[in-house]
C-alpha positions in Angstrom: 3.8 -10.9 13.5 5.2 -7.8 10.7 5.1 -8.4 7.4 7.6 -7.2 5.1 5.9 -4.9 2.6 8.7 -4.7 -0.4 8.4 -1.4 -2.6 8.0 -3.5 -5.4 4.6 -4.1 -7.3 2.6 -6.7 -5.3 2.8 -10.2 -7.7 1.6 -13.0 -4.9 -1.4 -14.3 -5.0 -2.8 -14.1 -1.7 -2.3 -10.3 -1.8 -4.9 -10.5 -4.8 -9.2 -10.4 -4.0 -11.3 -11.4 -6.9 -14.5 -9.8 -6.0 -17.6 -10.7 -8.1 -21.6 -10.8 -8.6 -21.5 -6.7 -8.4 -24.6 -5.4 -10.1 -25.2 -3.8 -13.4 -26.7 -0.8 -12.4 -23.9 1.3 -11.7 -21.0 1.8 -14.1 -17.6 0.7 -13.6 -16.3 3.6 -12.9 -18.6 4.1 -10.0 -18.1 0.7 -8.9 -14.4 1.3 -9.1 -15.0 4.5 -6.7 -16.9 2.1 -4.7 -15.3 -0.8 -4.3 -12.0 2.1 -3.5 -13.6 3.5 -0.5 -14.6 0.2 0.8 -11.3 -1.9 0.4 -9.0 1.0 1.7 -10.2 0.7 4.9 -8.3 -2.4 5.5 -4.9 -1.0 4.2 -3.1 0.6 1.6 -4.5 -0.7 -2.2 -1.9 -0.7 -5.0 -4.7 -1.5 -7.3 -8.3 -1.6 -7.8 -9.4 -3.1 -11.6 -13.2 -3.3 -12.6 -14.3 -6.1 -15.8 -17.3 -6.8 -17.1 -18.6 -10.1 -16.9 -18.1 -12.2 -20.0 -21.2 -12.2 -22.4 -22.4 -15.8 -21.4 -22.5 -14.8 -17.6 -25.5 -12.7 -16.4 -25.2 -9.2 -16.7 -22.6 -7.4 -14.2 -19.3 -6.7 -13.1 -16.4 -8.6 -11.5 -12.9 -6.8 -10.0 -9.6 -7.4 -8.7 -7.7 -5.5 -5.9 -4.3 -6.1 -5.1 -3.0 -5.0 -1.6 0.7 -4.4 -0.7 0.6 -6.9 2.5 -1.0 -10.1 2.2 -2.5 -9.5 5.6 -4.4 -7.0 4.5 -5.9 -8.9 1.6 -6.9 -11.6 4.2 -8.7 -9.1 6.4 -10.8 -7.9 4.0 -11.9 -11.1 2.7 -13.2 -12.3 6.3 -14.9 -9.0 6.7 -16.3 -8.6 3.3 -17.3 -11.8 1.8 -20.8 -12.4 1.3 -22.1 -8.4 2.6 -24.1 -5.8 1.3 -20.9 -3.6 0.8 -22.2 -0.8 -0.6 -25.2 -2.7 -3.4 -28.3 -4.5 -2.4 -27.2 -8.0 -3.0 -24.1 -9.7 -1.3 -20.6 -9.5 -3.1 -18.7 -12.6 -2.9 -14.8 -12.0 -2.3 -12.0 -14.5 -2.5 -8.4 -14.7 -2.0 -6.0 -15.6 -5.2 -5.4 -18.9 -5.5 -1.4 -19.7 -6.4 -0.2 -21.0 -9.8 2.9 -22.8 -9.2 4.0 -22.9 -12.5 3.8 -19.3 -12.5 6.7 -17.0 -11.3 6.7 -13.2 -11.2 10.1 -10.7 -12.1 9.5 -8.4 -9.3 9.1 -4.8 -10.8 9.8 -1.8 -9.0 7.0 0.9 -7.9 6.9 4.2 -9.7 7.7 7.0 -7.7 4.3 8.2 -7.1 3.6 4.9 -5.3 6.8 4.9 -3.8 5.9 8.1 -1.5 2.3 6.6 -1.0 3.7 3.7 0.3 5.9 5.6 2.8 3.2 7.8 3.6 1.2 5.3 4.9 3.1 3.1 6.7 5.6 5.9 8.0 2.9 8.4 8.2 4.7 11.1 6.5 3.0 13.8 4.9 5.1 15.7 3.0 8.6 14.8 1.1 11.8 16.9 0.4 14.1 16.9 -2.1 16.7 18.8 0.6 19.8 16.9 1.7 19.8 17.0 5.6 23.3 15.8 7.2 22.2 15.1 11.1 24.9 14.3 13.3 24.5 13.4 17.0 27.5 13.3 19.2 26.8 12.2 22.9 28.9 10.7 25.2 28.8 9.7 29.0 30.4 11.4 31.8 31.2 9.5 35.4 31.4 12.1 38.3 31.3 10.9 42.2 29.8 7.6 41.4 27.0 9.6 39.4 26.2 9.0 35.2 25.8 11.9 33.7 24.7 12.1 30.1 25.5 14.7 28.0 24.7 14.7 24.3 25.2 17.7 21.2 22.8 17.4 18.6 23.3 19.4 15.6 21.1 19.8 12.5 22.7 21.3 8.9 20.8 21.7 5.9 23.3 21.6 2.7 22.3 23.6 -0.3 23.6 21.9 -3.6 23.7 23.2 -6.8 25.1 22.1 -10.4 28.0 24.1 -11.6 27.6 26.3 -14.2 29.0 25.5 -17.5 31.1 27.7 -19.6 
């Protein structure tokens, strides 16, 4: 089944993993690296946020990463839950749970994560800022019982510029 992946920041909770019991050895900025490289291998990340745990917890770190389609959250709960991701001790990894009460504006992505989001899902890797008029003309010709398909396919690039002011 798709999934509609809005370009809009990602608010719903089961797009959200809380990941904790990471160790306090490395620092959060390594764990942040880490817990990167890891996640992205299920999909596209629109955020990865490392905390450390509160004072009366043990010593360590906790994070939450937010994925643009909620099935990618999902798969990388199931695959990642309770491993040895990339410490010696197991991680544990849950899905956000949903606050009713709660409802989120939807806010639109910067630019920057606008083209990262097309990248990856259209697979793009480069963008223009050139206006490109395509046109396609074809049409279908019948000839002794035979189709025949003819088609003209042109391809203009239109150079705009501001007027100069006097």
């Amino acid at each position: 089944m798709a999934e509609l992946v809005p370009f809009a920041v990602p608010t719903d909770s089961d797009k959200t993993l809380l990941v904790w019991e990471l160790s306090s050895g490395p620092t959060a900025e390594d764990l942040h690296n880490s817990l990167f490289t890891e996640f992205s291998h299920f999909g596209l990340l629109y955020s990865v946020r490392v905390f450390p745990n509160a004072a009366v917890s043990r010593p360590g770190f906790c994070a939450i990463i937010k994925f643009y389609p909620a099935r990618d959250a999902r798969r990388a709960q199931k695959a990642c839950d309770r491993k040895q991701l990339f410490q010696k001790s197991p991680v544990k990894v849950r899905l956000g749970t949903r606050h009713r009460a709660v409802q989120h504006q939807a806010l639109a992505l910067n630019s920057f994560q606008c083209q990262e989001l097309a990248h990856y899902y259209f697979g793009f890797n480069g963008w223009s800022k050139r206006i490109i008029k395509v046109s396609c003309v074809s049409w279908k010709q019948s000839c002794q019982g035979e189709e025949e398909y003819l088609s003209d396919f042109s391809l203009e690039e239109d150079k705009f510029r501001l007027p100069k002011l006097d």
